[in-house]
C-alpha positions in Angstrom: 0.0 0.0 0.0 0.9 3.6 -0.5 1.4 5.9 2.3 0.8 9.6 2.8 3.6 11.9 3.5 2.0 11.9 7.0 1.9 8.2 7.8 4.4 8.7 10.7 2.2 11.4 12.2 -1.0 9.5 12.1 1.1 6.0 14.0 2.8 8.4 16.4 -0.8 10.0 17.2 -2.2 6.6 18.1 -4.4 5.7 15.1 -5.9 2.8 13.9 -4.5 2.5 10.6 -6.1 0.7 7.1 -6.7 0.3 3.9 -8.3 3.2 1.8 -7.9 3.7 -2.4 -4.2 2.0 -2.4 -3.5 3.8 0.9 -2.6 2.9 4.0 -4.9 5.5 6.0 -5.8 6.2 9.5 -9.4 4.8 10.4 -9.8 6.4 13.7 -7.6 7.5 16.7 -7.6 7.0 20.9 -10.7 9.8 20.7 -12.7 7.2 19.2 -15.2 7.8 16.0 -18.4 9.1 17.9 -16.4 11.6 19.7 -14.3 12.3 16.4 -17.5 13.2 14.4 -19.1 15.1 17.1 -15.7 17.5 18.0 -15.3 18.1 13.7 -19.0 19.4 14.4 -18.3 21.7 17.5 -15.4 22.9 17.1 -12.2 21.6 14.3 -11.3 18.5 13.1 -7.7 18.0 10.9 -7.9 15.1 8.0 -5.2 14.0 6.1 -6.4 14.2 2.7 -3.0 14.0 0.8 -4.0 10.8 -1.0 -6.2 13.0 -3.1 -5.2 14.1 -6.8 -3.8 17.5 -7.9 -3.4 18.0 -11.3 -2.0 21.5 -12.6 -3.5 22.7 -16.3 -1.5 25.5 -17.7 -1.5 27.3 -20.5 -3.6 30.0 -23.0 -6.5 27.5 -23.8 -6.7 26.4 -20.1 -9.9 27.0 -20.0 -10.8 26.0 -23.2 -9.5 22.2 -22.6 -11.3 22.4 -18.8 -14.6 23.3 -20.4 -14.0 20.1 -23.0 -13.3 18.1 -20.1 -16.2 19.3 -17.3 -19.5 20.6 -18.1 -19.3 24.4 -17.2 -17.6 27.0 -18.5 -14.5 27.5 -16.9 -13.5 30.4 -19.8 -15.8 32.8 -18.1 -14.8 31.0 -14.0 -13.6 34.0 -12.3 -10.0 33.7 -10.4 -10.2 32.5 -7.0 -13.6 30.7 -8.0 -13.9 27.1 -7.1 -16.6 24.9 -9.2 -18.0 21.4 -8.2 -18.2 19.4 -11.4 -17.8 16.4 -12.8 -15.6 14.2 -15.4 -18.2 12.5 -17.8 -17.9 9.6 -20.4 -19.7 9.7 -23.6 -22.7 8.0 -21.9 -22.8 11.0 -19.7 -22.1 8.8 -16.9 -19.5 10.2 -13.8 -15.8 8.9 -14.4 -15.1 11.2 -11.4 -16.4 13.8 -9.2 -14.2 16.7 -8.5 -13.1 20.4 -7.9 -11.7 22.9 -10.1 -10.2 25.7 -9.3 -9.0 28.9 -11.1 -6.1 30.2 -9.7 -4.9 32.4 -12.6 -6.2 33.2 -16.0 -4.4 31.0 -17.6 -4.0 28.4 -14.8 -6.6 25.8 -13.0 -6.1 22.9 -10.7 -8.0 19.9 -10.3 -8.4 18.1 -7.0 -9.6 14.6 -8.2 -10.3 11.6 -5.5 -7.4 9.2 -4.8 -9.5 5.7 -6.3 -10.2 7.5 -9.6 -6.3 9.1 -9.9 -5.2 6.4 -12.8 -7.9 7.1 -15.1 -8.4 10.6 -14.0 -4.9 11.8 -15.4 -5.2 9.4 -18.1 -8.5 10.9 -19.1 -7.0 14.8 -18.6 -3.8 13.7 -20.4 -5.8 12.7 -23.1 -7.7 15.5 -23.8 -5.2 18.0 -23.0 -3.3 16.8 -26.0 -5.8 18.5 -28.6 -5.1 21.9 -26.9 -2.2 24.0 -25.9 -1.8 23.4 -22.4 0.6 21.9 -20.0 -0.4 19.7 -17.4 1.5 18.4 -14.7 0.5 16.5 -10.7 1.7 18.2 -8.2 2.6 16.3 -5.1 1.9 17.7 -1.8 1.0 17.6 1.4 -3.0 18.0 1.6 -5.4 18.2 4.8 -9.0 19.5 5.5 -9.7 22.0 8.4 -12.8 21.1 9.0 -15.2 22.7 11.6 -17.3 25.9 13.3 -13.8 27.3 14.4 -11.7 26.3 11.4 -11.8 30.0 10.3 -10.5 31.1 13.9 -7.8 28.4 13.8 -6.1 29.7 10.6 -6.4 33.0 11.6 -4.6 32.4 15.0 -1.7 30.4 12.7 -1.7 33.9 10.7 -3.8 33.3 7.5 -6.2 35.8 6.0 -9.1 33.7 5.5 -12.4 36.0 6.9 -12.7 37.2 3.9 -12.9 34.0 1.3 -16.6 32.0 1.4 -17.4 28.8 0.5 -15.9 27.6 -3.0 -12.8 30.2 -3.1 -10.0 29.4 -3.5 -6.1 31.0 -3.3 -2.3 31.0 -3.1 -1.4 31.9 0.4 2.2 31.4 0.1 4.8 30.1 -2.8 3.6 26.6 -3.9 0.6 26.3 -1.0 -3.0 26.4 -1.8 -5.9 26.9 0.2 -9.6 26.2 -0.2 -12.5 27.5 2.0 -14.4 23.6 0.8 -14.6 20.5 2.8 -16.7 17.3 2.6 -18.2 17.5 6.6 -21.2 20.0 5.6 -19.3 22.2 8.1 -17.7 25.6 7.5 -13.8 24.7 6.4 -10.7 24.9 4.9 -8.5 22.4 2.5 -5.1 23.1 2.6 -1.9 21.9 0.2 1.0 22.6 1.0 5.3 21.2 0.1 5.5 18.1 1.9 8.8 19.7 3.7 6.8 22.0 5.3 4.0 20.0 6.6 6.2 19.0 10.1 5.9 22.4 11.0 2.3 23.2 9.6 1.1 20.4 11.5 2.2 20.7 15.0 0.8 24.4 14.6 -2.4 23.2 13.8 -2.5 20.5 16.2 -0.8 22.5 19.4 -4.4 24.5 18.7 -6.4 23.7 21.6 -9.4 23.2 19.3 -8.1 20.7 17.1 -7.8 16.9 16.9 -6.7 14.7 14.5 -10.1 13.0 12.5 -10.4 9.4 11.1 -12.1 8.1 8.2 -14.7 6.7 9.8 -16.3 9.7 11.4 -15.0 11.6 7.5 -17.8 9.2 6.8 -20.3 9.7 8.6 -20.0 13.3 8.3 -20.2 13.4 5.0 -23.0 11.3 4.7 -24.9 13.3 7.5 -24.2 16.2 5.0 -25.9 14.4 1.9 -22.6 14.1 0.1 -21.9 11.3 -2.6 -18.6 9.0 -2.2 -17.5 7.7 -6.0 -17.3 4.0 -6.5 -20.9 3.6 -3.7 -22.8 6.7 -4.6 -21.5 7.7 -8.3 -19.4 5.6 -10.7 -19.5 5.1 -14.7 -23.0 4.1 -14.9 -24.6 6.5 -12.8 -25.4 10.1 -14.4 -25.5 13.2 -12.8 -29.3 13.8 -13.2 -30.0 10.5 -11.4 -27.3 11.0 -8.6 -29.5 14.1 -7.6 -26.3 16.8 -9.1 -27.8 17.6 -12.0 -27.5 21.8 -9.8 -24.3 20.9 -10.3 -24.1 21.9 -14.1 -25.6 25.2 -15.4 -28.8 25.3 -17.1 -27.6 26.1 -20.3 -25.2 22.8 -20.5 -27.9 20.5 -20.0 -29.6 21.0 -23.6 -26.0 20.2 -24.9 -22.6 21.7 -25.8 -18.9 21.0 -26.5 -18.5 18.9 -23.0 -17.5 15.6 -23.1 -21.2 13.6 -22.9 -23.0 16.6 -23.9 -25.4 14.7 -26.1 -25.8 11.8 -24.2 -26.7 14.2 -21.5 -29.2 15.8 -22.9 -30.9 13.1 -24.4 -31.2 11.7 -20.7 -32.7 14.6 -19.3 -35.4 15.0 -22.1 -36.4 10.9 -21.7 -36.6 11.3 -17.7 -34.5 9.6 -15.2 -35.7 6.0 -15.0 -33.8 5.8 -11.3 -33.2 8.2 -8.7 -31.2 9.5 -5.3 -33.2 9.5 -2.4 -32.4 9.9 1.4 -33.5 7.4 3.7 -33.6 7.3 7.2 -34.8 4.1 10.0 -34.9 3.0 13.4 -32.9 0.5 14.6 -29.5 -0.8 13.3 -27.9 1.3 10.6 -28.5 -0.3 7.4 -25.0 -0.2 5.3 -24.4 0.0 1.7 -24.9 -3.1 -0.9 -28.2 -3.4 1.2 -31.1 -3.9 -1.4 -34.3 -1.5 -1.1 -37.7 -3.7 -1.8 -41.2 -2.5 -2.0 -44.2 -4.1 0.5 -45.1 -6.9 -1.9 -41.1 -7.9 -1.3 -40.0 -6.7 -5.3 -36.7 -5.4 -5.2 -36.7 -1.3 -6.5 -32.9 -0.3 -5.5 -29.9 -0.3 -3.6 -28.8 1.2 -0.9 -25.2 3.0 -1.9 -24.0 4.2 1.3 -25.6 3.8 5.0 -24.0 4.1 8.1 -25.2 5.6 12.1 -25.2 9.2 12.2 -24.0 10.7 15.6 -25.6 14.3 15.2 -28.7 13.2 14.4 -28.3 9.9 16.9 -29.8 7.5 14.4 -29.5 5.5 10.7 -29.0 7.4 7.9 -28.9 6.3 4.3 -28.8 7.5 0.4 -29.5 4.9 -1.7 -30.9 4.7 -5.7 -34.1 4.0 -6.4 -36.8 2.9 -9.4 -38.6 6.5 -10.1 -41.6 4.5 -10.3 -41.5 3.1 -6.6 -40.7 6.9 -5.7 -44.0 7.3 -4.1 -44.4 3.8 -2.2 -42.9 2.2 1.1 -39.4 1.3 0.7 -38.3 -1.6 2.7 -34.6 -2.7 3.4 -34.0 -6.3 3.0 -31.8 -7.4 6.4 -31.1 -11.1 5.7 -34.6 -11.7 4.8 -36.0 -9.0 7.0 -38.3 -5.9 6.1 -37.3 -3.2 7.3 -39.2 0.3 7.0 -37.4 3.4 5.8 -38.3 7.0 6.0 -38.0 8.9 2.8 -35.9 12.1 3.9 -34.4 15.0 1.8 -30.6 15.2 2.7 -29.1 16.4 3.9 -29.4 14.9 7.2 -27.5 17.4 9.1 -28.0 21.4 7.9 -24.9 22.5 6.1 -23.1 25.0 7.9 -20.9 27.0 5.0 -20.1 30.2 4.5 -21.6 32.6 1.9 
């Protein structure tokens, strides 16, 4: 397995270590996941997020190449702007899910998820070949700030953050970047940084009395509290955007077609209707956990459950799962070994977001 630039940091703070998109990651630590998930929500949680992909696009048709590759325009993306978006295939289905942002006119850099990296830079390398751009990964040290306080935090390690909102992005210092995103539904910051500096970054940060060091396992459950998909459970290649529930995700004017990647595909999905869609369930009893299929009273199956887990905040199940449009209306049952189980239809997310705008 691979190992983050932080490996030692994670074994020397006591954590539970595991496996996680080729990575050997930390699953939780001494504070234990319950209490990991509920500090991140009260005051600042620190993730190690440097298994994630940064690829660097250069160059006077930058934007042109990003707006071939994503479904936006990223020619008229202002500096500093950071866009949720996707990379389609020609079926319009999600090879990844991913953020761009602009940090210059003629420069943009994608932060792709670790399990997608191969055929993410494959894909970019690809395209970038019919434009006149430069493209290069940049490795670095990369964690999330994640919390009610993060913005305190930073400000008391000396960075001018009060001013940046949710999806902006900048250059603090010579080869650091720093996002005011995060994948908790809480306010937060994602920070990349030279891996030589990160000793010194990251006793700061953890030295702050309202920090502690945050597991995948409550990164989990936060984010699914929040509503927000994982690729490979809640997106993959044959799962668009319109039935993943993102279709806000692209602008109105892309979904009747365009130069995009999937364009038409796209837009011949939309205009035939969504045949299966994203819903948010919620249950009493044990959590029901992803794989789990969704039936209807009469026992028929009528989806899947793509990611479930307990939700600490809200003290109960939680689940998204994908669905038959035409059983939106009816009971939805989880199967549990032969077992109905009801579940509640809720809107995610589970747990209010808590950004700043």
């Amino acid at each position: 397995m691979k190992r983050t630039p932080l490996y030692q940091a994670h074994v020397d703070a006591g954590a539970k270590m595991g496996e996680y998109a080729g990575f050997e990651m930390p699953l939780f630590y001494p504070l234990g996941v319950k209490q990991e998930h509920l500090h991140t929500r009260a005051k600042v949680g620190l993730f190690d997020i440097s298994h994630m992909l940064h690829i660097e696009v250069e160059g006077v048709q930058a934007g042109a190449m990003i707006s071939r590759l994503c479904p936006y325009s990223a020619v008229t993306q202002e500096v500093g702007e950071a866009k949720y978006t996707f990379l389609l295939n020609a079926a319009a289905g999600i090879i990844d899910d991913l953020i761009v942002t602009r940090l210059a006119i003629d420069r943009f850099l994608i932060v792709a998820n670790a399990g997608c990296a191969d055929k993410d830079l494959a894909h970019v390398q690809s395209c970038a070949q019919h434009f006149s751009v430069d493209v290069r990964v940049i490795e670095r040290g990369f964690l999330a700030v994640q919390g009610p306080k993060a913005e305190v935090v930073l400000a008391d390690l000396g960075f001018d953050v009060a001013n940046m909102t949710f999806m902006t992005g900048m250059e603090p210092k010579k080869d650091w970047f720093l996002s005011r995103s995060g994948y908790t539904g809480e306010d937060g910051f994602e920070v990349g940084l030279p891996v030589g500096e990160l000793d010194t970054f990251i006793t700061s940060l953890i030295s702050h009395s309202d920090v502690e060091w945050i597991g995948l396992a409550a990164r989990d459950s936060l984010r699914l509290e929040a509503g927000l998909s994982l690729y490979g459970q809640d997106l993959s290649e044959d799962i668009n955007p319109q039935e993943a529930g993102l279709i806000w995700a692209i602008p109105k004017d892309f979904r009747a077609g365009g130069d995009f990647i999937g364009a038409d595909a796209l837009a011949q999905e939309i205009t035939a209707g969504r045949s299966r869609m994203r819903v948010g369930l919620t249950a009493d009893g044990r959590p029901v956990r992803g794989g789990t299929v969704l039936v209807n009273a009469e026992g028929l199956e009528i989806g899947l459950v793509t990611s479930g887990g307990f939700g600490p905040s809200i003290d109960g199940p939680m689940a998204l799962g994908l669905i038959a449009v035409a059983n939106a209306d009816a009971p939805i049952f989880a199967d549990m070994r032969g077992k109905r189980v009801p579940m509640t239809r809720t809107k995610p997310p589970f747990v209010p977001h808590n950004y700043k705008h």
